[in-house]
TORDREN-40514 format. One record per residue (C-alpha): residue in three letters; x, y negated, z. Coordinates in steps of 0.02 Angstrom, whole numbers, padded with zeros to 5 digits, always signed. Each point is the difference from the previous one (the first is absolute). Last residue first. Example, Ala and Ser with C-alpha at 12.3 -4.5 7.8 and 13.67 -1.06 7.14 Angstrom:
SER+00684+00053+00357ALA-00069+00172+00033
//
This chain:
UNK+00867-00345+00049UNK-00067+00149-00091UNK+00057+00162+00088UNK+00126+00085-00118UNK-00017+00205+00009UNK-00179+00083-00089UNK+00014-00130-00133UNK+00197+00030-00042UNK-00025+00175+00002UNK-00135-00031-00125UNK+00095-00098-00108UNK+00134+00117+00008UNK-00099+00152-00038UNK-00076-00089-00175UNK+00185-00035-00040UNK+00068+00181+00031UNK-00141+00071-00069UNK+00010-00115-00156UNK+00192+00067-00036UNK-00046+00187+00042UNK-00168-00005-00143UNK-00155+00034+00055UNK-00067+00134-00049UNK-00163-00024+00099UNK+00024+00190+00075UNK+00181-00091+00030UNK-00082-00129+00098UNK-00088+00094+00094UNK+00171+00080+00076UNK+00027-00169+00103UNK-00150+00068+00135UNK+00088-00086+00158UNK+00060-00171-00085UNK-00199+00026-00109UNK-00048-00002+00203UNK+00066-00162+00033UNK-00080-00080-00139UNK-00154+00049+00075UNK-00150+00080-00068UNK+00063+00144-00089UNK-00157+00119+00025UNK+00041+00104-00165UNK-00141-00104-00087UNK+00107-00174+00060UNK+00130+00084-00094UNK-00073+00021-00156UNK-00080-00196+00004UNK+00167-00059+00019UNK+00070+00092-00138UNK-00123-00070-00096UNK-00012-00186+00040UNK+00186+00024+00004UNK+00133-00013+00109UNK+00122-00145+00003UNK-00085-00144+00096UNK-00043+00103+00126UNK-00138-00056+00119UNK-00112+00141-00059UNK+00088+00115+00100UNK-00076-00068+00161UNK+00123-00090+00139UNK+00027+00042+00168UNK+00157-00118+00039UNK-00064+00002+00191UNK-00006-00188+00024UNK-00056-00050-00173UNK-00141+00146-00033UNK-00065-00055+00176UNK+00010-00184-00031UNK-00090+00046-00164UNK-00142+00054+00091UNK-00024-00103+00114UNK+00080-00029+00167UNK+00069-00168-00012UNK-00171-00067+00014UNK-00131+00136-00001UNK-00034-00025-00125UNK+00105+00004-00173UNK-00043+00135-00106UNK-00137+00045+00098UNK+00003+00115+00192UNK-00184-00015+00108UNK-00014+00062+00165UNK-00166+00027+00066UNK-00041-00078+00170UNK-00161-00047-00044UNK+00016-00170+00005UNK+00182-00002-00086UNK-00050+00098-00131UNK-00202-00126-00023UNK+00119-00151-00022UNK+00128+00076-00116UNK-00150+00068-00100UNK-00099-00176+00010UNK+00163-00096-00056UNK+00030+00106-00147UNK+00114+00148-00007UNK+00145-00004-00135UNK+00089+00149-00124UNK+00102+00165+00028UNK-00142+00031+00132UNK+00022+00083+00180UNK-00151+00028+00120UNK+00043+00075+00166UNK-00103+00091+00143UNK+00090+00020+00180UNK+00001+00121+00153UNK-00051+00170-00051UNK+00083+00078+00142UNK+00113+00147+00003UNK+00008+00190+00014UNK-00187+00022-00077UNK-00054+00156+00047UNK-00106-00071+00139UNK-00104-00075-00120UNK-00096-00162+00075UNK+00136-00106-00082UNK+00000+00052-00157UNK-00194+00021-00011UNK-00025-00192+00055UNK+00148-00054-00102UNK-00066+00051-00175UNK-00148-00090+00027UNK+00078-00150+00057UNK+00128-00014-00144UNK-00157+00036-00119UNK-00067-00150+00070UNK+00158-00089-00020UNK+00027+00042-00157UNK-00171-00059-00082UNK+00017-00157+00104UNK+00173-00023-00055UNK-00035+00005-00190UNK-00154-00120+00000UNK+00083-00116+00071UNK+00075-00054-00172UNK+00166+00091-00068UNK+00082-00122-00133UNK+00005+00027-00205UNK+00127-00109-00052UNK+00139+00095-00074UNK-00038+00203-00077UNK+00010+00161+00037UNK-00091-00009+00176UNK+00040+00111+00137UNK-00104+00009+00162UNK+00083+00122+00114UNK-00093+00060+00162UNK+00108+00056+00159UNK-00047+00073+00139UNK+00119+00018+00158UNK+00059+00095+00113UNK+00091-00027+00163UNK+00082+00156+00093UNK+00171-00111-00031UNK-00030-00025-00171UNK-00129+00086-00135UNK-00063-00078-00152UNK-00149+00064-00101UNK+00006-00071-00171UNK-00137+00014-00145UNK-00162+00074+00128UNK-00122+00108-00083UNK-00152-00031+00114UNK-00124+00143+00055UNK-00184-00063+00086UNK-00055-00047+00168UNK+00105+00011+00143UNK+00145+00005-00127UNK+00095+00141-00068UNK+00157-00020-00107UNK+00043+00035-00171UNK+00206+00002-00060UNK+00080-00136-00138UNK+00165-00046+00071UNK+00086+00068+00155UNK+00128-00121+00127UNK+00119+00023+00126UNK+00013-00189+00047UNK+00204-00059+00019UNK+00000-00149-00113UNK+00053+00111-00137UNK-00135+00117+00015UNK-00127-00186+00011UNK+00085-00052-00182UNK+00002+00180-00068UNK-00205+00009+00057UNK-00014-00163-00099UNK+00062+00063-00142UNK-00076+00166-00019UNK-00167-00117+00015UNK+00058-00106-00155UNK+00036+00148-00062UNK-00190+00060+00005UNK-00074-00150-00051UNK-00041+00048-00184UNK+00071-00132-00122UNK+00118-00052+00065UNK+00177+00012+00068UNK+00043-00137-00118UNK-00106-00118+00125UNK+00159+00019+00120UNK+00098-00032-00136UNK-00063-00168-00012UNK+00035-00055+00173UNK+00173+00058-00027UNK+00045-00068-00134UNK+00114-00115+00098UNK+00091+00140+00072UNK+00021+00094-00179UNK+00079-00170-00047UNK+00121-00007+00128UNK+00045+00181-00040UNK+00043-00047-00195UNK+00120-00135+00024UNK+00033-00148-00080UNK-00110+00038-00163UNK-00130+00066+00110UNK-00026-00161+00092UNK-00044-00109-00144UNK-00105+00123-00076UNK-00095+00018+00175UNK+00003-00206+00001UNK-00088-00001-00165UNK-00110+00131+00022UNK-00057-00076+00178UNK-00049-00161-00056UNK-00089+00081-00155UNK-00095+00090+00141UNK-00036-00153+00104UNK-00081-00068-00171UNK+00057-00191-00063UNK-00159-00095+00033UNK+00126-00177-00061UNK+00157+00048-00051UNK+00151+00089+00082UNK+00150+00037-00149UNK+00156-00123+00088UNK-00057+00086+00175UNK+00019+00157-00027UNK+00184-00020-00042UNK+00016-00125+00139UNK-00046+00151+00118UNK+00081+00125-00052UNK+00191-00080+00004UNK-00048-00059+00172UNK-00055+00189+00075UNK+00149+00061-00095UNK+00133-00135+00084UNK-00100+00033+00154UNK+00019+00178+00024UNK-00134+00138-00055UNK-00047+00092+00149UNK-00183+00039-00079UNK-00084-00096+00122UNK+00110-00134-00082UNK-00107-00016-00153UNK-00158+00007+00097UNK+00039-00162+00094UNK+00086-00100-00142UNK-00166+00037-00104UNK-00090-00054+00165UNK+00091-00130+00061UNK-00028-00074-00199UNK-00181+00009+00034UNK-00118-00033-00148UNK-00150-00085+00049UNK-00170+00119-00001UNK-00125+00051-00114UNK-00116+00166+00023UNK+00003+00120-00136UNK+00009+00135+00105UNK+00205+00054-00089UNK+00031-00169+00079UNK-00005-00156-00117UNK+00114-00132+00003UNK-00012-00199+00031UNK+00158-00104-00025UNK-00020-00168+00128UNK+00193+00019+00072UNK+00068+00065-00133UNK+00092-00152-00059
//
């Protein structure tokens, strides 16, 4: 029945409608099957004809939420990473709590010399007397991708920044790799041009199994905006006290109360989170 439906991405471009993919994404979230079915033949009885990915997505999130709140602030996710918008900057707090996490010492935000000229570098990641460079490309909204222009701007400023690094004798490690992460897509050409140059480049979902929301997935390092239960505002107030992380709202519970927020939606808004931050998706 579905088999020839046509939808349209958030680019506008046209492609078949993939039940493995609805039933894909719905069980990233760890919902079981009996929820993942139930879901599924819901959406299915209201698809027509250029149906939107997005209304797709509503639909199923709706679905999901009603069952159980935390599956549905794991299927948002993708979305709630654009939330972070519309300035950059926690996007980059973001990434830097993915790479602490995954054992990098890490320090957002900071100037450093090149050969030639002064950069101001997003992430600088540290492991094992390794550092590394790290340039964040956020985009607030679907469907815009990162062209080749992107990594040859960062890889030239990459190699700048390395040749003073590593001629510096003050410098306790080596500057030994330049990264590119985006909350969106490369093209072809920029994937091409990363892995010529050696550059290493981090989307939403490349490298394969490794992306970014494989990394949010494995290490339960999800941003605030995934909740389901706080709002746009209170959101919003916490991401301006440097809340980035659900995990760190479980660390920082008394800004909440400066949000007045009452005991009984505390106790439900820290669930869901503590739930989040816990269950690995199956």
């Amino acid at each position: 029945m579905n088999n020839d439906l046509i939808i349209t991405k958030a680019s506008g471009e046209k492609v078949k409608f993939s039940i493995d993919k609805l039933r894909s994404s719905l069980k990233r979230t760890g919902a079981d099957d009996i929820i993942v079915q139930h879901i599924i033949d819901k959406v299915r009885d209201e698809l027509y004809q250029g149906i939107s990915t997005k209304e797709i997505y509503n639909r199923a999130f709706a679905l999901l939420k009603r069952k159980k709140s935390y599956l549905a602030s794991k299927y948002k996710l993708k979305k709630a990473i654009y939330e972070l918008g519309p300035t950059g900057f926690p996007f980059e707090r973001f990434v830097s709590a993915i790479l602490k996490y995954a054992g990098y010492s890490t320090e957002v935000g900071k100037i450093l010399q090149g050969k030639c000229v002064t950069h101001e570098i997003d992430v600088i990641a540290t492991k094992n007397d390794k550092t590394t460079i790290i340039e964040c490309k956020f985009h607030s909204e679907p469907g815009i991708t990162c062209n080749v222009k992107v990594p040859l701007y960062i890889n030239s400023r990459y190699e700048d920044v390395k040749k003073h690094w590593n001629a510096n004798p003050k410098n306790k490690t080596s500057l030994t790799e330049g990264w590119v992460v985006t909350n969106t897509r490369f093209t072809g050409d920029a994937l091409t041009y990363g892995d010529c140059c050696g550059l290493y480049l981090l989307s939403w979902d490349y490298p394969k199994n490794e992306g970014l929301k494989d990394r949010i997935d494995q290490l339960g390092l999800y941003p605030i905006t995934v909740s389901t239960l706080l709002t746009n505002r209170e959101k919003q107030f916490l991401l301006s006290r440097d809340i980035v992380l659900c995990r760190e709202l479980l660390q920082d519970k008394f800004f909440l109360d400066h949000l007045n927020v009452s005991e009984i939606r505390q106790e439900k808004i820290l669930t869901e989170i503590s739930q989040l931050c816990t269950l690995n998706t199956q």
